[in-house]
C-alpha positions as CSV (number, residue, x, y, z in Angstrom):
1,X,0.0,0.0,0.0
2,X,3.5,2.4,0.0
3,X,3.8,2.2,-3.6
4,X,3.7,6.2,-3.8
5,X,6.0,7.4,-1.2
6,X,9.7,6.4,-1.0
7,X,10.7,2.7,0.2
8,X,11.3,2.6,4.1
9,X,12.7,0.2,6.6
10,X,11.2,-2.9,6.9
11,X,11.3,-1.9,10.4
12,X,9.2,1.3,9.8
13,X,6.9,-0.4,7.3
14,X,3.4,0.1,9.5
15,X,1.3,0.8,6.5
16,X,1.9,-2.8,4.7
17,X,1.5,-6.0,6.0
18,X,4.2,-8.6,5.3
19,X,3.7,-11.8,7.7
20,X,5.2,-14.7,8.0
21,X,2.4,-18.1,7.2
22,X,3.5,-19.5,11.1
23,X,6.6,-17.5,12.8
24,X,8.3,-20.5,14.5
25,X,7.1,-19.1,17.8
26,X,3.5,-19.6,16.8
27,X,4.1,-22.7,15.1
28,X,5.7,-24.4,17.8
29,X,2.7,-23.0,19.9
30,X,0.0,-24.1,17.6
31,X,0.8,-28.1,17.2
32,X,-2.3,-29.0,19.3
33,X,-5.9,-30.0,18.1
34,X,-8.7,-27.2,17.3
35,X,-12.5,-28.2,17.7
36,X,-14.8,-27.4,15.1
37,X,-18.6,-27.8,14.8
38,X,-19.0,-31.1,12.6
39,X,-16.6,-33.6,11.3
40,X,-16.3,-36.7,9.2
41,X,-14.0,-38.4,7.7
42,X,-13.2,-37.9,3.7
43,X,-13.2,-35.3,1.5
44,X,-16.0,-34.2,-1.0
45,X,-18.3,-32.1,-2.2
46,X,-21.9,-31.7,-3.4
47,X,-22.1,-32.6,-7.0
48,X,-25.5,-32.8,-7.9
49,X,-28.8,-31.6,-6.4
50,X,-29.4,-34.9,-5.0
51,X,-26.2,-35.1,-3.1
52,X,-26.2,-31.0,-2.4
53,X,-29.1,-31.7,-0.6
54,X,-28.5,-35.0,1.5
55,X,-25.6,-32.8,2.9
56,X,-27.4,-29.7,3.5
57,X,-29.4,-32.9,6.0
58,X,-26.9,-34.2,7.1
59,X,-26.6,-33.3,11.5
60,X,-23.5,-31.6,12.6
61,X,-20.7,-33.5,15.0
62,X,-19.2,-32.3,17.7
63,X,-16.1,-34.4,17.3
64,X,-12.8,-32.2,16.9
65,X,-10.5,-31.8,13.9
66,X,-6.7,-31.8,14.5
67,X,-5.3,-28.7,12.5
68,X,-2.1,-31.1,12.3
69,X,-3.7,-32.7,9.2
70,X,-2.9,-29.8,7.8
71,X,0.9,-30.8,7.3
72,X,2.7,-33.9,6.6
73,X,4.5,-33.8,10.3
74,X,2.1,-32.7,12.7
75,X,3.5,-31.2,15.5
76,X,6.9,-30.6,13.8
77,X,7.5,-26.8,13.0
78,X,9.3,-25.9,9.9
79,X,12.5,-24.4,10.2
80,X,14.2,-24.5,7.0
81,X,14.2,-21.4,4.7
82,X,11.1,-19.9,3.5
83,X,9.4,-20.3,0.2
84,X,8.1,-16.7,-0.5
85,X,4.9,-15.8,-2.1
86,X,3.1,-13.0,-2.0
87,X,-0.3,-11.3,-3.0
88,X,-2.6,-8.2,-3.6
89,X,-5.5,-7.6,-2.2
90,X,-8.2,-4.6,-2.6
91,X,-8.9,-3.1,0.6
92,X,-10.4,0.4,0.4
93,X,-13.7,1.8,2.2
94,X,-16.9,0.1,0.9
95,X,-14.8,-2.5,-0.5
96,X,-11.9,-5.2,0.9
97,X,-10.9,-8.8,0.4
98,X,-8.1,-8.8,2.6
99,X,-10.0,-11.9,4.2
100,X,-8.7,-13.9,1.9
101,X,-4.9,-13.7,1.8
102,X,-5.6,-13.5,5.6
103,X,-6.9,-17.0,5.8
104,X,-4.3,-18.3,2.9
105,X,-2.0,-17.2,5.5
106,X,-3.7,-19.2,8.7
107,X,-3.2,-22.1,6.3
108,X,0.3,-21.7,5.6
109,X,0.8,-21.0,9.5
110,X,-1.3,-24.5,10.0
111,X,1.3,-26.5,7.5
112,X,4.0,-24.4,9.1
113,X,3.3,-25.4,12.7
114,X,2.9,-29.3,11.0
115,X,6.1,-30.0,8.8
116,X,6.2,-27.2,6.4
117,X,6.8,-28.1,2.9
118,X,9.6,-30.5,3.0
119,X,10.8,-28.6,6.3
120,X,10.3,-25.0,4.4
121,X,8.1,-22.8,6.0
122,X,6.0,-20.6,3.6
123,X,6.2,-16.6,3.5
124,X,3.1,-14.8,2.3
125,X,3.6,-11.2,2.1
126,X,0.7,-9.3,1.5
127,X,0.5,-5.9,-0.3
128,X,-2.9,-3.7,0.1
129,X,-4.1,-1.3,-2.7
130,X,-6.8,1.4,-3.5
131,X,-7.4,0.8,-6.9
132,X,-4.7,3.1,-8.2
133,X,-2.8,1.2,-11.2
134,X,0.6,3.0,-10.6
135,X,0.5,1.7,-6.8
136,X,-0.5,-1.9,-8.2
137,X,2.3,-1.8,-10.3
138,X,4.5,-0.9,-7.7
139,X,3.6,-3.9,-5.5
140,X,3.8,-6.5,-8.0
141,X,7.3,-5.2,-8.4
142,X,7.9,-4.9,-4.7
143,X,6.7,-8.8,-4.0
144,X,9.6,-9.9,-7.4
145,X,12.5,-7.3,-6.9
146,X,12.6,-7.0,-2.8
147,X,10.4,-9.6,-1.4
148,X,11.9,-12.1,-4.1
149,X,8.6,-14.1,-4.0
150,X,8.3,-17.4,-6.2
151,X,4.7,-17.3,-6.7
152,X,1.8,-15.5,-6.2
153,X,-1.2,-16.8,-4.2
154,X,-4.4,-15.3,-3.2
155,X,-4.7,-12.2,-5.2
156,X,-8.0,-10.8,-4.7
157,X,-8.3,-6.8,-6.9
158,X,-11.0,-5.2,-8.8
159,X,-8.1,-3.8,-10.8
160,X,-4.8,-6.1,-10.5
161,X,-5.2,-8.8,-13.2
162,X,-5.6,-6.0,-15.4
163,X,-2.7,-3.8,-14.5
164,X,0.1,-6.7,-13.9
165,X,-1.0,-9.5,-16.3
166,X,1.0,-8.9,-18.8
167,X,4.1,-8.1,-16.0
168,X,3.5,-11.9,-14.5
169,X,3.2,-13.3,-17.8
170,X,6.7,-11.6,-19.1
171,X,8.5,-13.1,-15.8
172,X,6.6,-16.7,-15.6
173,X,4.3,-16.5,-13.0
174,X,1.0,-18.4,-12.7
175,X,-1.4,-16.8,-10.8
176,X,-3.8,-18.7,-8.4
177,X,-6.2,-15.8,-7.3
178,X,-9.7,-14.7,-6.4
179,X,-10.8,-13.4,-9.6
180,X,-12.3,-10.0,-10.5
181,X,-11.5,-8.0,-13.6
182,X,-11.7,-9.6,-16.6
183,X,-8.1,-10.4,-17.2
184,X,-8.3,-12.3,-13.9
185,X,-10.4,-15.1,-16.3
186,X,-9.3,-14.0,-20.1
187,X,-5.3,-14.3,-20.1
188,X,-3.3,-18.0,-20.1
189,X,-1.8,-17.4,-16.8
190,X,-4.5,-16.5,-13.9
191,X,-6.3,-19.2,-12.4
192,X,-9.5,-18.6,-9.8
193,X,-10.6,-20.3,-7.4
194,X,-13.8,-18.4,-7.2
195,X,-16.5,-17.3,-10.6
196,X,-15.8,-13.7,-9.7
197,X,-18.6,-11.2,-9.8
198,X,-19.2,-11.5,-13.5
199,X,-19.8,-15.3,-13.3
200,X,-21.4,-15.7,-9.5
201,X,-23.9,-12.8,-11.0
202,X,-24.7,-15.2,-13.4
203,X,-25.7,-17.8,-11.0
204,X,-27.9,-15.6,-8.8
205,X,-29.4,-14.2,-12.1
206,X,-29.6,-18.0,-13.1
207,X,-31.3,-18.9,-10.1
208,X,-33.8,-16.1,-10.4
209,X,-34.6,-17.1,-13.8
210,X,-35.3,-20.7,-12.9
211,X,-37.9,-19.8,-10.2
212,X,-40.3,-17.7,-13.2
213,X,-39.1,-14.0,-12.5
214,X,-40.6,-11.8,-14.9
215,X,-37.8,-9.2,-14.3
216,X,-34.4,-8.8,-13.3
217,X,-32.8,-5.6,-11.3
218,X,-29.3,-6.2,-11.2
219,X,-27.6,-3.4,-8.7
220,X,-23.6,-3.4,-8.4
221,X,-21.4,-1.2,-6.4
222,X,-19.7,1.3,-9.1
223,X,-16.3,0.1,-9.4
224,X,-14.1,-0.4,-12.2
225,X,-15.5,-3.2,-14.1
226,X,-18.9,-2.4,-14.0
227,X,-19.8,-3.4,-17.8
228,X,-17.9,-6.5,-18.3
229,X,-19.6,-7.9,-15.0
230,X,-23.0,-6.7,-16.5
231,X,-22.9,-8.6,-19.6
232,X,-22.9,-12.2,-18.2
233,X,-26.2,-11.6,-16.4
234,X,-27.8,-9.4,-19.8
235,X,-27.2,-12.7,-21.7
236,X,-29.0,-14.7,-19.7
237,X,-32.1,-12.4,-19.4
238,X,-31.8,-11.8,-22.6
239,X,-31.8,-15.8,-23.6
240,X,-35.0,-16.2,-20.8
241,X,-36.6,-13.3,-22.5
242,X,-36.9,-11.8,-19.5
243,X,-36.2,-7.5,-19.5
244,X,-33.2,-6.5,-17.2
245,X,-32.2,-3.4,-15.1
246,X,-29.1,-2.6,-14.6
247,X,-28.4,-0.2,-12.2
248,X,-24.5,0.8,-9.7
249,X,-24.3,2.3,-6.7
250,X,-21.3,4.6,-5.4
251,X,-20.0,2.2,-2.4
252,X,-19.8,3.2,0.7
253,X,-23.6,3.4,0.5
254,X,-25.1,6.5,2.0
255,X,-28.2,6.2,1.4
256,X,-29.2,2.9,1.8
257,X,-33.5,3.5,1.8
258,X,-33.3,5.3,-1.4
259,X,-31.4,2.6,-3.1
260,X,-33.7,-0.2,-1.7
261,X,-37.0,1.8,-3.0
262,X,-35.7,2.2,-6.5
263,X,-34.7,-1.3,-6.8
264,X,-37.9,-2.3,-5.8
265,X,-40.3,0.0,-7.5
266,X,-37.8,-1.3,-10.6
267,X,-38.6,-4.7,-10.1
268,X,-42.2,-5.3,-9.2
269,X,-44.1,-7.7,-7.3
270,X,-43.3,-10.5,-9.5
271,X,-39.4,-9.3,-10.3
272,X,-36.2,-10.0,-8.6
273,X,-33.6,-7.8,-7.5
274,X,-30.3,-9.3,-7.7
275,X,-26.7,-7.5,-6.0
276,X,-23.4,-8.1,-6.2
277,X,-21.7,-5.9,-3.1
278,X,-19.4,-7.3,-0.4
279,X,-20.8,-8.3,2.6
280,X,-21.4,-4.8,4.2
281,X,-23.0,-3.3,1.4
282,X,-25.4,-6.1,0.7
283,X,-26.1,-5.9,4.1
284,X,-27.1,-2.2,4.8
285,X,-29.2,-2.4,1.3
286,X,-31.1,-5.5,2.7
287,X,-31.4,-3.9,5.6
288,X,-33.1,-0.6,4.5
289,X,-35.4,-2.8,2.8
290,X,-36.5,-4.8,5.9
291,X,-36.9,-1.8,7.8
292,X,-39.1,0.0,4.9
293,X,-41.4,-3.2,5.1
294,X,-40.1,-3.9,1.4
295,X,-38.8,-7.3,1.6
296,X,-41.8,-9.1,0.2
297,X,-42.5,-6.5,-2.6
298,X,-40.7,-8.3,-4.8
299,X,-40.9,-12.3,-5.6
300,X,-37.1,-12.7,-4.3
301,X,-33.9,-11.1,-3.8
302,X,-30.4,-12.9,-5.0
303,X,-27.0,-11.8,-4.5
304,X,-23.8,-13.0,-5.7
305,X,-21.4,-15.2,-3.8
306,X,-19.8,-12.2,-1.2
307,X,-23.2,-12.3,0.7
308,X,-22.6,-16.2,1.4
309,X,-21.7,-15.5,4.6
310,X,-23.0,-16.1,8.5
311,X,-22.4,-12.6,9.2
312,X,-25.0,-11.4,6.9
313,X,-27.2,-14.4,7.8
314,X,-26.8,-13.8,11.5
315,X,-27.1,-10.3,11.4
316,X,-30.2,-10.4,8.2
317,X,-32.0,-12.3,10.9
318,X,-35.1,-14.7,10.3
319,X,-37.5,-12.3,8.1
320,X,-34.9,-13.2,5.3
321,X,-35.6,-17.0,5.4
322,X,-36.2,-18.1,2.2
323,X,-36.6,-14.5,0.4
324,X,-32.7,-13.9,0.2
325,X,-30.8,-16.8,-2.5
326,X,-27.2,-16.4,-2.5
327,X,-25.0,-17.4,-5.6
328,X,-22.2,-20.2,-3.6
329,X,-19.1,-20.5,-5.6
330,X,-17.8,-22.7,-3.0
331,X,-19.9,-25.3,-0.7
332,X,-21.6,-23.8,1.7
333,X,-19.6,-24.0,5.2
334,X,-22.5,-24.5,7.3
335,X,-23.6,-27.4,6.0
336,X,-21.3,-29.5,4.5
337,X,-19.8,-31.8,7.1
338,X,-16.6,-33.3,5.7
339,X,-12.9,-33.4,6.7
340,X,-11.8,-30.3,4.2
341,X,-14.9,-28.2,5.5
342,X,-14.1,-29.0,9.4
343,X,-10.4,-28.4,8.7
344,X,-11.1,-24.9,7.2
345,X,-13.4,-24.4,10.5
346,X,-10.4,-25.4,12.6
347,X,-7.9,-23.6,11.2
348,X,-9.8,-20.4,10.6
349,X,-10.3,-20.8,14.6
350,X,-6.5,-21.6,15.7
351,X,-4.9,-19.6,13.5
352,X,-7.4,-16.8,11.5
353,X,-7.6,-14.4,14.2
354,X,-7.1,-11.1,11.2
355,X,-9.7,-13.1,9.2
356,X,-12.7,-10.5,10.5
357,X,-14.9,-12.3,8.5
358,X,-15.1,-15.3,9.7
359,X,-16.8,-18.4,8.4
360,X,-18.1,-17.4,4.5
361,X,-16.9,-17.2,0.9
362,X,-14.1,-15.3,1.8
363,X,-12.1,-17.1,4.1
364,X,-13.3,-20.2,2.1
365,X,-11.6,-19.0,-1.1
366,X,-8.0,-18.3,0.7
367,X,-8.4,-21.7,2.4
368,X,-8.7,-22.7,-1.1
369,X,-6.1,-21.1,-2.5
370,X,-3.5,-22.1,0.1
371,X,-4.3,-26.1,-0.2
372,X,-3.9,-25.8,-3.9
373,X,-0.6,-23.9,-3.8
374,X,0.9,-26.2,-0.7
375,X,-0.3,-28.9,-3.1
376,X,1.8,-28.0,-6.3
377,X,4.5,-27.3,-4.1
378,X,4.2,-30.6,-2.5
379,X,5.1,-32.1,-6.2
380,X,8.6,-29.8,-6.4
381,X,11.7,-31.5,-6.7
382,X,14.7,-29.5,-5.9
383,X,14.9,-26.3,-5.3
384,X,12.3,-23.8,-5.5
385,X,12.2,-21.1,-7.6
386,X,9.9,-19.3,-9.9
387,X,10.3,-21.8,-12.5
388,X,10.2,-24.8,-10.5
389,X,7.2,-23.2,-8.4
390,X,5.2,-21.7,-11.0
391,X,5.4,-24.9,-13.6
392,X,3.9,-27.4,-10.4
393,X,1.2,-24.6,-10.1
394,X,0.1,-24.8,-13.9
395,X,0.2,-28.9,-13.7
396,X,-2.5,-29.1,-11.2
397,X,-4.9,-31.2,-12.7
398,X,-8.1,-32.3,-11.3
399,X,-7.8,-31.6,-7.7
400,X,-10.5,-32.3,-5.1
401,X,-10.4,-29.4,-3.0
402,X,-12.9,-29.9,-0.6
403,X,-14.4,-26.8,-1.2
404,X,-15.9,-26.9,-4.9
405,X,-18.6,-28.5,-7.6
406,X,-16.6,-29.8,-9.5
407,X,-12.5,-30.7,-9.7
408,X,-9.8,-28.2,-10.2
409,X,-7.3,-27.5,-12.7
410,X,-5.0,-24.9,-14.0
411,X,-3.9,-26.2,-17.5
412,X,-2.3,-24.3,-20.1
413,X,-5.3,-22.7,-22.1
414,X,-5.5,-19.2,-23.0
415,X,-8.2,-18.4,-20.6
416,X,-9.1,-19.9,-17.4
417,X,-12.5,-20.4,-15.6
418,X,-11.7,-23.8,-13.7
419,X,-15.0,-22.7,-11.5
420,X,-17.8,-22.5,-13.1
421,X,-20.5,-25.1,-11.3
422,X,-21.9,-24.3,-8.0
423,X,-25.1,-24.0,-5.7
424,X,-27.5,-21.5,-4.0
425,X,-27.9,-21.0,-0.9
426,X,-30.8,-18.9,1.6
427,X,-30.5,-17.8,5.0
428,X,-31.6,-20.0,8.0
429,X,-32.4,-18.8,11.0
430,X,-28.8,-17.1,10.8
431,X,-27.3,-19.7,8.7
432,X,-26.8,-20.2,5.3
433,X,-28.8,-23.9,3.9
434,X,-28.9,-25.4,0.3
435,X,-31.5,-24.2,-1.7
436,X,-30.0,-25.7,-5.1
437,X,-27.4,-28.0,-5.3
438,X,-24.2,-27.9,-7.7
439,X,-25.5,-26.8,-11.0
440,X,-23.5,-25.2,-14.2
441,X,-23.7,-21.9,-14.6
442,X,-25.0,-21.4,-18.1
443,X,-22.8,-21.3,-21.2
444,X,-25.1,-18.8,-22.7
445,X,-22.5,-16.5,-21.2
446,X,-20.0,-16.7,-24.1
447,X,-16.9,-16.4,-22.0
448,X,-18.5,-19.7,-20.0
449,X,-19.1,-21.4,-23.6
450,X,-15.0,-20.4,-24.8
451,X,-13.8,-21.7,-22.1
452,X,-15.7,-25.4,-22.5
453,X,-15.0,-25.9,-25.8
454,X,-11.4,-25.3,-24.8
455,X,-11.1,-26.7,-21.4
456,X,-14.1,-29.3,-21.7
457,X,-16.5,-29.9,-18.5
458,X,-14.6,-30.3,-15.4
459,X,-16.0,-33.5,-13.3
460,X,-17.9,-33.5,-10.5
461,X,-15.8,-33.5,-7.3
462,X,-16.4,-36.6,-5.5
463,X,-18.2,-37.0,-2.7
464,X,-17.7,-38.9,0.6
């Protein structure tokens, strides 16, 4: 976040985080077990609505996780020298993912505090940013030319892909990221984990569609981007033949009421207002319209993945029950009741104390990120550099993470959507249930269909 003043002392560096995934102290401190709400053994996910549902049924345990399965020696901290990666992460008022490096990080600290990689612990340094290109720039050059990173993991920018693709491209980096602007998903070297707002809109939108809307209002905070994420959900309306709003809002909201009305009054009793805001902004919108008595003035409300959260469930409260469907790039946490889920939940407790989020999308797609990346590095022989680091990254080829629809891989195509199945979810009583299981978001968005007919369908993860 210092990329416009001069370059100071690490010492004196209080405006940017740099962290180390488990100091030794912490690791040698964090080797015992962490409970978590439900456990069982296996890894898996949803893949159909039939399985999505049996387990959205299925009753939480009690039994605890052991973080130390997070690492191939459990209870042995990593001493040797650390593999560096870094990331960049958007985190400005109205708008931050810094979430999701943060819980990349409790992961590395978890496999730090459990055998490391090989007996190397991992470095994450993470560099903030406000959206200015020149300061994005400057980080991405920080992370190669000081921090000497290998790889870069957890990304998460409304601008970044688009300022530093072609910079990671020129010097061999594969990006595993949280996606946002287009380049995140157009260019042969960026790899999500998550659908990014362009694609999760689609699956709220998707969703609507599905239950008979006769109108979609699609509101979006005002950020660079606006267009490209539009024109996934215009196809599909379009397709349906159903008309489409689309309105954007200046984030941080000020006036929540006023946006609420209009999106309402836009929609009509038998339309659907769909947003795509982080967290807090979802919220205070929802909010305004509970308070306004306008909740049921429209046949439902969607939102893209960010509102998948308990923190908007809990705080939403039960008048949203089954009026607010939430686009679920990842399983939904509360939920699923498998080893990689209860592990997340365990590790997010132990060792994500700057994850402020907590349980949700966020955290989910850092946890993500992380097991991929300590995967691929996993498979290095010798040492590892950005060469060595970067090619195991691109080999990744159908992974089960735990955490998706279908299996993950990176490849070497010239565009990358490796997520692009996944479920909807409604608010509970302050929790976030299945209301559709793993379904494929529609390749009437052409960028969805490019990608198939190079990539092919990913399979279903299996389930457990």
């Amino acid at each position: 976040m210092r990329a416009q003043m001069p370059r100071a002392p690490r010492a004196v560096q209080a405006r940017r985080t740099i962290v180390l995934a488990a100091a030794i102290a912490i690791a040698a401190a964090g080797c015992s077990s962490s409970s978590s709400s439900s456990s069982t053994t296996g890894t898996s996910t949803s893949t159909a609505t039939s399985t999505a549902t049996s387990t959205a049924s299925a009753p939480a345990s009690t039994s605890a996780v052991s973080t130390s399965q997070c690492g191939t020696k459990p209870g042995a901290a990593a001493t040797g020298t650390p593999i560096a990666l870094g990331a960049i992460v958007t985190n400005q008022p109205g708008t931050s993912f810094t979430d999701i490096p943060n819980m990349a990080n409790a992961y590395f600290a978890c496999v730090n505090a459990n055998g490391g990689i090989n007996g190397h612990p991992i470095k994450l340094y993470i560099e903030t940013e406000q959206t200015n290109p020149a300061q994005i720039a400057a980080d991405a050059k920080q992370l190669v030319q000081t921090d000497h990173v290998v790889g870069i993991v957890g990304n998460t920018s409304i601008i970044e892909c688009s300022v530093d693709s072609s910079y990671w491209q020129k010097l061999g980096y594969d990006i595993i990221d949280s996606g946002i602007a287009p380049e995140c998903y157009s260019t042969p070297n960026s790899a999500a984990v998550n659908m990014g707002p362009r694609y999760s809109s689609d699956g709220a939108v998707q969703y609507a569609l599905s239950q008979h809307v006769n109108k979609i209002v699609f509101d979006q905070s005002n950020v660079p981007g606006t267009g490209y994420i539009a024109a996934g959900p215009a196809a599909l309306a379009k397709a349906a033949n159903v008309p489409i709003v689309q309105l954007t809002e200046n984030v941080p909201i000020s006036d929540a009421d006023s946006v609420a009305i209009k999106e309402v009054d836009d929609a009509g009793p038998n339309g659907a207002v769909v947003l795509n805001f982080t967290p807090p902004e979802a919220l205070v919108i929802l909010q305004a319209a509970q308070k306004l008595g306008l909740e049921d003035r429209v046949k439902l409300w969607g939102c893209s993945t960010p509102c998948n959260t308990d923190f908007l469930a809990q705080s939403l409260g039960p008048k949203w029950n089954n009026k607010l469907f939430v686009n679920a790039e990842l399983l939904p946490p509360d939920v699923t009741n498998t080893t990689t889920m209860n592990l997340y939940k365990a590790i997010l407790k132990q060792y994500g104390s700057a994850v402020s989020g907590g349980i949700g999308s966020f955290s989910q797609m850092g946890f993500t990120e992380a097991e991929i990346a300590v995967h691929a590095l996993d498979s290095v022989t010798g040492a590892y550099t950005v060469q060595s680091v970067n090619a195991a990254f691109q080999a990744v080829s159908n992974f089960n993470t735990g955490m998706l629809c279908q299996l993950w891989s990176y490849g070497s195509y010239s565009l990358h959507i490796p997520n692009n199945d996944d479920s909807t979810v409604t608010p509970d009583n302050g929790k976030m249930v299945t209301a559709q299981g793993c379904t494929q978001i529609s390749s009437v968005d052409p960028q969805i269909a490019q990608y198939r007919s190079l990539a092919g369908t990913a399979a279903a993860a299996p389930a457990s």
